[in-house]
LODRENTI-246875 format. One record per residue: residue number from 0; x negated, y negated, z of N, C-alpha, C in turn; residue in three letters. Coordinates in pm, 1 decimal. Example, Ala and Ser with C-alpha at 12.3 -4.5 7.8 and 13.67 -1.06 7.14 Angstrom:
BEGIN
0; -1319.0; 569.0; 780.0; -1230.0; 450.0; 780.0; -1320.0; 330.0; 780.0; ALA
1; -1285.0; 225.0; 708.0; -1367.0; 106.0; 714.0; -1290.0; -3.0; 787.0; SER
//
This chain:
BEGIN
0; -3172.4; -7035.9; -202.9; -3316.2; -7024.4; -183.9; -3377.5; -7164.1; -189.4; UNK
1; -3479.8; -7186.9; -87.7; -3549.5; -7337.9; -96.7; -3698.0; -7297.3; -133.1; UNK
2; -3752.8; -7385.2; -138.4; -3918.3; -7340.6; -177.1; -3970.9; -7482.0; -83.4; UNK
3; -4074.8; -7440.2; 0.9; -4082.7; -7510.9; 100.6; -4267.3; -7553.8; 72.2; UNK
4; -4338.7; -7636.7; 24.2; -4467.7; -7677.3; 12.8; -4501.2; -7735.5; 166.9; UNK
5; -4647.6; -7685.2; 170.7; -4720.0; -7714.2; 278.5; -4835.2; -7772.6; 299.9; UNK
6; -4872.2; -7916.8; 323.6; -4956.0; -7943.9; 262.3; -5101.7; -7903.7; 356.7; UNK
7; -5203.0; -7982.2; 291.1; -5313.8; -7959.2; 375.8; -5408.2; -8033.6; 475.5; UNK
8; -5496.5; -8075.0; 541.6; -5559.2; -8121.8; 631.1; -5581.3; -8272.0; 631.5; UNK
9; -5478.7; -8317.7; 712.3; -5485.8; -8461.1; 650.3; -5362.9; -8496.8; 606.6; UNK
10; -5293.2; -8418.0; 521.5; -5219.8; -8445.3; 417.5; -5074.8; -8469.2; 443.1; UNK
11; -4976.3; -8501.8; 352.6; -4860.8; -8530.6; 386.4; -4736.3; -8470.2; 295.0; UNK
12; -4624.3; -8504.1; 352.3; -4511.5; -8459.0; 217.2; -4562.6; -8533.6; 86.4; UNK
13; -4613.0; -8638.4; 101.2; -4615.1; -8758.7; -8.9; -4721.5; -8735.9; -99.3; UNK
14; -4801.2; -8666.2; -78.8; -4900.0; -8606.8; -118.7; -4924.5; -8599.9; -246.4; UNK
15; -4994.5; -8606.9; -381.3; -5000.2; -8607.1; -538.0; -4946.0; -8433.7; -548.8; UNK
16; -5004.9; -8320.7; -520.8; -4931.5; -8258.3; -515.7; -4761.7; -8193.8; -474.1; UNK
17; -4739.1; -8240.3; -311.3; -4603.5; -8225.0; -280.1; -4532.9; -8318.6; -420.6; UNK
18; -4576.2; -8452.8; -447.4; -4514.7; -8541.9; -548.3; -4449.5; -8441.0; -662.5; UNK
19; -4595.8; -8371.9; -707.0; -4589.4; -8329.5; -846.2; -4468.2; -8213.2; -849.3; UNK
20; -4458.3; -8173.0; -739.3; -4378.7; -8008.0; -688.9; -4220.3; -8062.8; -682.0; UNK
21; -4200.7; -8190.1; -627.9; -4076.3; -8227.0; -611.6; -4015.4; -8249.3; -749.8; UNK
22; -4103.9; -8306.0; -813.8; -4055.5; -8372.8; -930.0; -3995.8; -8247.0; -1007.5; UNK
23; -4100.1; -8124.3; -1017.5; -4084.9; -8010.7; -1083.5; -3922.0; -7955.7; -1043.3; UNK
24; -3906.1; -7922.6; -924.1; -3799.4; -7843.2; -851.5; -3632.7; -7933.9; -871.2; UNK
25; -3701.3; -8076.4; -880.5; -3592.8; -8182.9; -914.9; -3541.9; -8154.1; -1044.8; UNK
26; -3662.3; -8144.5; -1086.8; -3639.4; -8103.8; -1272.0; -3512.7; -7959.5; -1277.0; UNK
27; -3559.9; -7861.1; -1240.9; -3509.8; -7729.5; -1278.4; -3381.0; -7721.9; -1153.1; UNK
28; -3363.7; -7827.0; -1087.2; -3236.7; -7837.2; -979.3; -3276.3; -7719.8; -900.0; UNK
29; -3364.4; -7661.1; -838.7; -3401.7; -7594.5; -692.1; -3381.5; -7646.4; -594.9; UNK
30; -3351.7; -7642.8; -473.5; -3390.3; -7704.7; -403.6; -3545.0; -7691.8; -302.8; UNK
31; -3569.5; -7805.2; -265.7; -3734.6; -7812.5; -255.6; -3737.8; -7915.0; -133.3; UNK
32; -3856.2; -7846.0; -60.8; -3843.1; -7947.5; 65.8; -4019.0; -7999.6; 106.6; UNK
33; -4065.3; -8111.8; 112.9; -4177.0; -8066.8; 161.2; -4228.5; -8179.4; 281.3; UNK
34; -4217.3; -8105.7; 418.7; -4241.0; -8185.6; 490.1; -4360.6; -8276.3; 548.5; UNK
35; -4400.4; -8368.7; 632.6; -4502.2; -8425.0; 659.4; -4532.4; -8388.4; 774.8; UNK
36; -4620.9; -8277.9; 781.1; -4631.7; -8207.6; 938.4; -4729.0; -8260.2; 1014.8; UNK
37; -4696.7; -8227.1; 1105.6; -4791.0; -8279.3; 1255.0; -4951.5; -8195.1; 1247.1; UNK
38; -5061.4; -8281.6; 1269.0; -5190.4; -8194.5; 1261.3; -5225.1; -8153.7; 1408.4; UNK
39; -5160.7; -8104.2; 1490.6; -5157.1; -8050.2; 1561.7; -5057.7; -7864.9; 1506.3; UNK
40; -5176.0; -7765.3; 1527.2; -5121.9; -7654.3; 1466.6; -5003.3; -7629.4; 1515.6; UNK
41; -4976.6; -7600.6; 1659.3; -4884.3; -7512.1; 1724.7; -4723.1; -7635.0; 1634.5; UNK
42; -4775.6; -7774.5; 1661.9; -4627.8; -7848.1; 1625.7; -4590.4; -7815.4; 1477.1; UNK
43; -4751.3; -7763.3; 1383.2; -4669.2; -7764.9; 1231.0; -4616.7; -7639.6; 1203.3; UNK
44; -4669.9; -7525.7; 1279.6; -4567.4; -7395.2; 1243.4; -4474.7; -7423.6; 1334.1; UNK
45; -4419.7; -7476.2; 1431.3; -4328.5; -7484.7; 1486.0; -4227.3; -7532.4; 1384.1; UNK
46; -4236.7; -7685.3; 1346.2; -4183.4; -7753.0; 1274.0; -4113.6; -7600.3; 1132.3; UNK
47; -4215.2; -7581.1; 1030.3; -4202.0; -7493.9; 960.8; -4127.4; -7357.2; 1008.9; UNK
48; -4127.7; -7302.5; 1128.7; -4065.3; -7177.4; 1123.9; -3904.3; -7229.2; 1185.2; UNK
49; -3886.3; -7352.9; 1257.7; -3767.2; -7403.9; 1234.7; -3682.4; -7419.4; 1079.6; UNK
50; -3761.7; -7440.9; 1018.1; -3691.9; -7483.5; 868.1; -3687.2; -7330.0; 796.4; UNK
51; -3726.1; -7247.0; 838.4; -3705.2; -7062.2; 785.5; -3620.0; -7000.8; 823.3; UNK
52; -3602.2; -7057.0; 957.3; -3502.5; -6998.5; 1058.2; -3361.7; -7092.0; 999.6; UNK
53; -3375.8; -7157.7; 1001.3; -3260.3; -7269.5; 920.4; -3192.3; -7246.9; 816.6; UNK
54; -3280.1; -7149.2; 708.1; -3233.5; -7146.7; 594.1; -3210.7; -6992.9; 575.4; UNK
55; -3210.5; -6952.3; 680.4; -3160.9; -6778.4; 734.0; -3311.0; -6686.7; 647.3; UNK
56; -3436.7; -6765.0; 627.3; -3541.3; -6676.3; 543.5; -3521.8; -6679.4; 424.2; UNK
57; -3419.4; -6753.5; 336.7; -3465.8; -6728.3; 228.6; -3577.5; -6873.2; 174.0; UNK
58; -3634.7; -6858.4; 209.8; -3706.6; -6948.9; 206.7; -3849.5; -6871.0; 84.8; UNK
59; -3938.7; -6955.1; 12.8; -4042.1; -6948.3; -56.9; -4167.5; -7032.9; -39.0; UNK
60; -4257.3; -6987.8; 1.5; -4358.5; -7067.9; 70.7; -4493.7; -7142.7; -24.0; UNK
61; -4532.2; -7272.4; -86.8; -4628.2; -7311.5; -125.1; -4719.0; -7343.8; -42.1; UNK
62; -4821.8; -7301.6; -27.5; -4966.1; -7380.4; 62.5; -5055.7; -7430.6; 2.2; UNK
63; -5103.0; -7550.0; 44.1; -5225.2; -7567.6; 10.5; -5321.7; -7593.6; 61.3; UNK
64; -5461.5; -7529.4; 29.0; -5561.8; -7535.0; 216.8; -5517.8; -7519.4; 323.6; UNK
65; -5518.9; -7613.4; 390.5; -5494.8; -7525.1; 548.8; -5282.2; -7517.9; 533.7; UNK
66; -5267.7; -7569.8; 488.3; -5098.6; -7528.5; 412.4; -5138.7; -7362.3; 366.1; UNK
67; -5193.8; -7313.3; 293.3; -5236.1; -7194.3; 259.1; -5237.8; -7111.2; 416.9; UNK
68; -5310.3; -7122.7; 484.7; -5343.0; -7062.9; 564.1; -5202.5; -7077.3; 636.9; UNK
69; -5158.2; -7155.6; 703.4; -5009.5; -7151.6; 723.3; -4923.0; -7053.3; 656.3; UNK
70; -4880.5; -7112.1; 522.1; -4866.0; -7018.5; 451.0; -4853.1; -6873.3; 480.4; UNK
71; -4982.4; -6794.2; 447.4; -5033.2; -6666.2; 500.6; -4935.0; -6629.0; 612.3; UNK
72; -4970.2; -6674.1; 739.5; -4927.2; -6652.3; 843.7; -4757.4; -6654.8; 806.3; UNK
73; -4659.8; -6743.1; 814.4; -4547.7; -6724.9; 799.0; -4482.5; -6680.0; 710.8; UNK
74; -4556.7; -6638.7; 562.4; -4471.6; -6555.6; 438.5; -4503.2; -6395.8; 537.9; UNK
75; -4606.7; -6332.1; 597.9; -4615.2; -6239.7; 665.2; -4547.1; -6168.9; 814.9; UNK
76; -4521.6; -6328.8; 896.3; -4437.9; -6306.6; 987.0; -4277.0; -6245.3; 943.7; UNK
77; -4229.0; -6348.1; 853.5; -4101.8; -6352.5; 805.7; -4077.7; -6254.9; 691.7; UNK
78; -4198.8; -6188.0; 612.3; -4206.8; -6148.0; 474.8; -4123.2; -6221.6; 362.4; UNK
79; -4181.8; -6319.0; 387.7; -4130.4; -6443.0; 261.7; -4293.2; -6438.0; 113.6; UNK
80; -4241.2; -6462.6; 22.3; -4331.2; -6506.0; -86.4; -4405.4; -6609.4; -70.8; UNK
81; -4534.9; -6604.5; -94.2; -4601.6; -6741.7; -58.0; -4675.0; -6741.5; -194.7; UNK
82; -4683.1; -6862.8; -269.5; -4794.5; -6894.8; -320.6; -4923.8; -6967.6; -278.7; UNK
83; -5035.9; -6962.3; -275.8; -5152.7; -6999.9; -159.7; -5249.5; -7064.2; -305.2; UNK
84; -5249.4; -7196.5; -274.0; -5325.1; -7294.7; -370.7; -5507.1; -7334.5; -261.7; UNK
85; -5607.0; -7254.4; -383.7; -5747.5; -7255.3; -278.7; -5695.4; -7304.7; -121.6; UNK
86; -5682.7; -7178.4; -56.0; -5620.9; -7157.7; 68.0; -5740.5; -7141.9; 155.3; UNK
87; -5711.7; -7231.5; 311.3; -5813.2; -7251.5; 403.2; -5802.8; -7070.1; 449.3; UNK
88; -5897.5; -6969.3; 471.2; -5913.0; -6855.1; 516.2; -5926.7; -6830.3; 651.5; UNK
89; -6032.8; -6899.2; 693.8; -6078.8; -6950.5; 817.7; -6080.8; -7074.5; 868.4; UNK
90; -5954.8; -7159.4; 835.7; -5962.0; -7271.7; 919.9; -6043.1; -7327.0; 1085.4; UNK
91; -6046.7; -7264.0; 1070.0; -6104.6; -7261.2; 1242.0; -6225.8; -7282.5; 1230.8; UNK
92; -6320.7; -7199.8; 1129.9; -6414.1; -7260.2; 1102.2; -6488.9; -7353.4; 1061.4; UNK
93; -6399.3; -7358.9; 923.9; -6422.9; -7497.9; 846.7; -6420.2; -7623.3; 901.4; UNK
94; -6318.7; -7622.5; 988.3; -6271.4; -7715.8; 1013.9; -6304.7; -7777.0; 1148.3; UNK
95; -6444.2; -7720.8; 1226.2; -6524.1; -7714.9; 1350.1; -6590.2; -7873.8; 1250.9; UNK
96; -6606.2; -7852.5; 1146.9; -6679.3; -7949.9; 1108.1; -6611.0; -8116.3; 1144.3; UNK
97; -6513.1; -8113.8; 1129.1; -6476.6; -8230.8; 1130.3; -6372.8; -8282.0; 1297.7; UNK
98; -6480.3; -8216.9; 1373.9; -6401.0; -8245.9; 1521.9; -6434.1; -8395.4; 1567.3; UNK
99; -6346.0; -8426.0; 1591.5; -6365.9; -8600.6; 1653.2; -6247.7; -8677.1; 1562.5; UNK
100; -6268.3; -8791.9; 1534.1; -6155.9; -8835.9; 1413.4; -6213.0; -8824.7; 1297.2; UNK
101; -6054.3; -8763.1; 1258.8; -6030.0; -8736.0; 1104.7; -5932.4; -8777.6; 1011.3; UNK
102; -5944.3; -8814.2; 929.5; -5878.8; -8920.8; 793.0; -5728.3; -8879.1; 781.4; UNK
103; -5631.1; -8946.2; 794.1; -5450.9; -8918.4; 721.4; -5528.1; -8943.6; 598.3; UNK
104; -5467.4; -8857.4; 518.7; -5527.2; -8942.9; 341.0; -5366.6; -8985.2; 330.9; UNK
105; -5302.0; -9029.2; 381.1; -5163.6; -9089.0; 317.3; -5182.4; -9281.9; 357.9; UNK
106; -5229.8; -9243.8; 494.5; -5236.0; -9398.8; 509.8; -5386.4; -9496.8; 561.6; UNK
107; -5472.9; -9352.7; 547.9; -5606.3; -9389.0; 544.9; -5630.7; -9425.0; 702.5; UNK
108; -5519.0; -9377.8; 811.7; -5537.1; -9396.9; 965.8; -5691.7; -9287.5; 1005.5; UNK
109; -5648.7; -9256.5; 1090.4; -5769.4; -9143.5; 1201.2; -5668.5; -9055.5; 1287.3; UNK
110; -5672.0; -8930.5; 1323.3; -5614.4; -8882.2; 1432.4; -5744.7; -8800.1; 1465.6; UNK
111; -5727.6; -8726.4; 1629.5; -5810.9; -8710.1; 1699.5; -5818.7; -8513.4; 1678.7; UNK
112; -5892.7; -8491.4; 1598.0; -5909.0; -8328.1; 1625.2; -6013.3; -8301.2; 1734.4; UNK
113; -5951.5; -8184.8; 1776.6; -6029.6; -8131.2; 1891.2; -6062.5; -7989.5; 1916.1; UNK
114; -6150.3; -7923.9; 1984.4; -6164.6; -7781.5; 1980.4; -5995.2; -7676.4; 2037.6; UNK
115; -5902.5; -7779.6; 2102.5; -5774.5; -7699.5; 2114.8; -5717.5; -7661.8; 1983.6; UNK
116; -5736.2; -7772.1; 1913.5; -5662.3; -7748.8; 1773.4; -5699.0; -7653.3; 1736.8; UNK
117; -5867.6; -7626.0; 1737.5; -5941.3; -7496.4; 1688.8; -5868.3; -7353.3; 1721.8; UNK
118; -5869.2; -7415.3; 1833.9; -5801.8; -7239.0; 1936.6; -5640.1; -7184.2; 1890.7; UNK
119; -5584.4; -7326.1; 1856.7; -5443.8; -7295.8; 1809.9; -5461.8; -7240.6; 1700.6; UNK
120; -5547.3; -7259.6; 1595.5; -5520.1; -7214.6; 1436.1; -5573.7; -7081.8; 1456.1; UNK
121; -5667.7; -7008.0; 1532.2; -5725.1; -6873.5; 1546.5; -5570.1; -6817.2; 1601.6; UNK
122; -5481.1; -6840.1; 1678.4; -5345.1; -6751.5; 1684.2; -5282.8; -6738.8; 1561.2; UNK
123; -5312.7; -6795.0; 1506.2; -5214.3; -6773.7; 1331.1; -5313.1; -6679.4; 1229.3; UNK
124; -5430.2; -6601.0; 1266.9; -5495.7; -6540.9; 1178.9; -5411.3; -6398.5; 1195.4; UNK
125; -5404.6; -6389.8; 1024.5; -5318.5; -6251.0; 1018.4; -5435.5; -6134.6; 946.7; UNK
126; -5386.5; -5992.1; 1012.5; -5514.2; -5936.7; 955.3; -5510.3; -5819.7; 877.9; UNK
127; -5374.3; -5830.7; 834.4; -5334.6; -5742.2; 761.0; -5191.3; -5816.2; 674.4; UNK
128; -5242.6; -5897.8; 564.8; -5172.8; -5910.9; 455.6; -5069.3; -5834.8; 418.3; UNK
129; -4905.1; -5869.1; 378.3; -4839.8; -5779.1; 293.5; -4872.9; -5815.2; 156.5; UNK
130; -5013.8; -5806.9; 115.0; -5047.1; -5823.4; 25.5; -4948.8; -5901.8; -151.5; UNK
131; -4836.7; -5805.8; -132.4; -4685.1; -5804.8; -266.0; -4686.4; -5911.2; -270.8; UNK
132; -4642.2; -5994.0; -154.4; -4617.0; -6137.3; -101.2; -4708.1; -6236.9; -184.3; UNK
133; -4784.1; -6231.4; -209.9; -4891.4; -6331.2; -259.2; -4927.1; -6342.6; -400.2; UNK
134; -4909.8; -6462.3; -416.4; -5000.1; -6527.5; -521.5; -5082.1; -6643.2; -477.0; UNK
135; -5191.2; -6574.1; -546.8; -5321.0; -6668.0; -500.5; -5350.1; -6730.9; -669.8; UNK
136; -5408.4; -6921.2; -602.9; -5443.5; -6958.7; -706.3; -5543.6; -7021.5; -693.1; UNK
137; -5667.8; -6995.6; -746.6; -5816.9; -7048.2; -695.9; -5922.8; -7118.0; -803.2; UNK
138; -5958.3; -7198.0; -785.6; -6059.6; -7258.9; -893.4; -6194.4; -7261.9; -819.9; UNK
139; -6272.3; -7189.4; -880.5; -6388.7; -7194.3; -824.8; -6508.0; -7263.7; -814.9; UNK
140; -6485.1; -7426.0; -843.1; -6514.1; -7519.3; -848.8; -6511.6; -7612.3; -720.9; UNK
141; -6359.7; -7514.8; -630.8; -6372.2; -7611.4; -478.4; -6480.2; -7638.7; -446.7; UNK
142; -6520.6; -7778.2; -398.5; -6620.9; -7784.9; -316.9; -6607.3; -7807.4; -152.0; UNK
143; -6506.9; -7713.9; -144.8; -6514.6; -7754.1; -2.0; -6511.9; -7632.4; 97.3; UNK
144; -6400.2; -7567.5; 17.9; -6387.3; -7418.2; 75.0; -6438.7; -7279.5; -53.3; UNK
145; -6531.0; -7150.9; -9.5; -6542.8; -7022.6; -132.0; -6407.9; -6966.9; -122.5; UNK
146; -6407.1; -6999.8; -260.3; -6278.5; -6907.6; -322.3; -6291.0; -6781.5; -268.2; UNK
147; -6420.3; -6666.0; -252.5; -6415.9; -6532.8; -267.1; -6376.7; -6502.3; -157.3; UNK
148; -6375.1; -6617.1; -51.6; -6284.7; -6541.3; 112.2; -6114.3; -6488.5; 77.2; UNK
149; -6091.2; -6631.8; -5.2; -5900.9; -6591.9; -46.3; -5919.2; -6426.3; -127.9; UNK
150; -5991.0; -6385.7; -220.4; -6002.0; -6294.6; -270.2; -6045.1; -6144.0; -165.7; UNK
151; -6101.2; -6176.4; -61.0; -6153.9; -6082.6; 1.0; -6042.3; -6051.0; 117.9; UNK
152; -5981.3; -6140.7; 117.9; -5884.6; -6143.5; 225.4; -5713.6; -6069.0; 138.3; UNK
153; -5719.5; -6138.6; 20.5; -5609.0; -6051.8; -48.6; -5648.3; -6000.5; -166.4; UNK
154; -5725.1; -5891.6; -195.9; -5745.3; -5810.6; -303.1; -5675.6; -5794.1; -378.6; UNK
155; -5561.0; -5764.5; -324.7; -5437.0; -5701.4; -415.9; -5312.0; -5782.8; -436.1; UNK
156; -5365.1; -5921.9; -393.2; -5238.4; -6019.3; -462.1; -5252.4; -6005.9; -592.3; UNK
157; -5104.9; -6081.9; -671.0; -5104.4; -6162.2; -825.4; -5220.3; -6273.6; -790.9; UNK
158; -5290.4; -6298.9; -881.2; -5447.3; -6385.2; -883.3; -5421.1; -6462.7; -998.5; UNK
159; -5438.3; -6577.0; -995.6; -5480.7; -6702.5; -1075.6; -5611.6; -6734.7; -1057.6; UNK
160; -5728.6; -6721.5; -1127.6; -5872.5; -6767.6; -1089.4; -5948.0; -6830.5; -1209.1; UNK
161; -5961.0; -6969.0; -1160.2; -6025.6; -7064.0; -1267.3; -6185.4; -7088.5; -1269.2; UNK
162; -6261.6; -7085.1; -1408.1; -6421.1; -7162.1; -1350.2; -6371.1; -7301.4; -1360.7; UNK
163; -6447.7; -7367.4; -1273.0; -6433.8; -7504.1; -1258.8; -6311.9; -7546.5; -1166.4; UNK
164; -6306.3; -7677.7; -1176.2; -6175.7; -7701.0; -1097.6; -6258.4; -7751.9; -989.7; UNK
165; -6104.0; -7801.3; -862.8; -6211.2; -7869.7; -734.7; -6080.6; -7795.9; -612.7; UNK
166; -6125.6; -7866.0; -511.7; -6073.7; -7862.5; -395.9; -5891.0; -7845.9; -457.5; UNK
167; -5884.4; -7969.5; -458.9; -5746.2; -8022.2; -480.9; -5644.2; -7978.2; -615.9; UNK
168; -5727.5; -7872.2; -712.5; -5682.0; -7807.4; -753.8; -5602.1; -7850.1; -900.9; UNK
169; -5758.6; -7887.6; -1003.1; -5685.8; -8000.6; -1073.8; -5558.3; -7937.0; -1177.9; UNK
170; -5461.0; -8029.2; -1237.4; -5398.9; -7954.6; -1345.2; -5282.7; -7838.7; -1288.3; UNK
171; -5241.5; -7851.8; -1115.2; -5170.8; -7788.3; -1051.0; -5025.6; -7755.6; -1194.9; UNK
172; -4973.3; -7860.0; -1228.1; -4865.9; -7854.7; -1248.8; -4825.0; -7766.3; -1458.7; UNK
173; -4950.4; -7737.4; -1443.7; -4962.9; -7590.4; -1560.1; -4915.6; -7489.3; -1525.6; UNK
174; -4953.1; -7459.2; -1354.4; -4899.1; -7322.7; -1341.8; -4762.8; -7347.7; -1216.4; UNK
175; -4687.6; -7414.0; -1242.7; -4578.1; -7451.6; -1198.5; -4492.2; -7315.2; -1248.7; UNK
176; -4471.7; -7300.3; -1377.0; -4373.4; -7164.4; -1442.5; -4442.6; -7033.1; -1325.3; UNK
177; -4559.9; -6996.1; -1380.9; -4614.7; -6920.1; -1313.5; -4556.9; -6832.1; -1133.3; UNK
178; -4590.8; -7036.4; -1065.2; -4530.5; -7012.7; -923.9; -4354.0; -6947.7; -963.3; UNK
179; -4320.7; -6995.1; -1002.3; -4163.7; -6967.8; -985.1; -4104.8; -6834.9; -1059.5; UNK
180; -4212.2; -6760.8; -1209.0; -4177.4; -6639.4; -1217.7; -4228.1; -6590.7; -1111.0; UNK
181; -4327.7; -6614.3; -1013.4; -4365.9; -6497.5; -899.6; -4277.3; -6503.1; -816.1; UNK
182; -4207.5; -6599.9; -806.2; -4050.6; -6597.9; -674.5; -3993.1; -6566.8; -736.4; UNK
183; -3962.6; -6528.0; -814.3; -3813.8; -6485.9; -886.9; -3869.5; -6335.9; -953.0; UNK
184; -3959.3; -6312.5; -944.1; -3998.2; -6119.5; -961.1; -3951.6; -6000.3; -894.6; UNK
185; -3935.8; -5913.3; -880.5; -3881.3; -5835.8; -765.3; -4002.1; -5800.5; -675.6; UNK
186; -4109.5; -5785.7; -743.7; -4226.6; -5744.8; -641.4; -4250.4; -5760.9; -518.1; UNK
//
């Protein structure tokens, strides 16, 4: 079994989180992969459902933001476990905001979003959750994305829900045990 982190908009394998996740999985000898995907949608589930298909599905899915929303989509295609860290719901929307260039936070470059990108991430909306699949972990402090869409969208996941907290999800590496009794549950 691998556990595969996904990061989010902008973001990279290298990421303070992917960091914190490797270190963890290094720790407990898992193996753990987390790649630096292309912000072009169609290339990062591509990329990602290559590495599922690779590992014959047993694969375990971390997201975060639009990694979340990824996420979603391929723990449901494949029925893999996902954990979804304040997960983008509606990317498509949110993310109308920032069309033109937008920030790598790894090397502080620009790449060019555009309304195709938009159109690609609306094919990955799933609309019927296998709910089991999920753990959601939300602080309701994001300021970027409402927590209550992840909640409205999976009612009936395992739920982690914090007051306070931000986007980026401070203090991730508390509920590190957490993520890994929910992969290793039978549920």
């Amino acid at each position: 079994m691998i556990t595969i982190y996904i990061h989010g908009f902008g973001g990279s394998g290298n990421g303070v989180k992917a960091t914190l996740f490797r270190e963890y999985y290094n720790k407990i000898q898992e193996q753990f992969l987390a790649p630096s995907l292309s912000y072009v949608p169609d290339l990062a589930i591509n990329t990602l459902e290559e590495f599922i298909e690779r590992y014959n599905g047993r694969v375990n899915l971390i997201g975060s933001s639009l990694g979340g929303y990824y996420a979603l989509y391929l723990a449901n295609k494949y029925n893999l476990k996902a954990a979804l860290i304040n997960p983008s719901i509606y990317p498509y929307e949110t993310l109308t905001k920032v069309l033109g260039y937008a920030p790598n936070f790894y090397d502080e470059s620009k790449f060019q979003w555009n309304t195709k990108h938009i159109l690609m991430l609306k094919k990955f909306e799933v609309s019927q959750p296998k709910e089991k699949n999920f753990f959601l972990l939300l602080q309701k402090g994001d300021e970027i994305l409402d927590y209550k869409e992840a909640l409205n969208k999976l009612p009936q996941a395992q739920l982690f829900i914090q007051e306070r907290g931000n986007h980026s999800f401070e203090n991730i590496q508390e509920h590190f045990k957490s993520i890994q009794e929910f992969f290793n549950s039978n549920s």
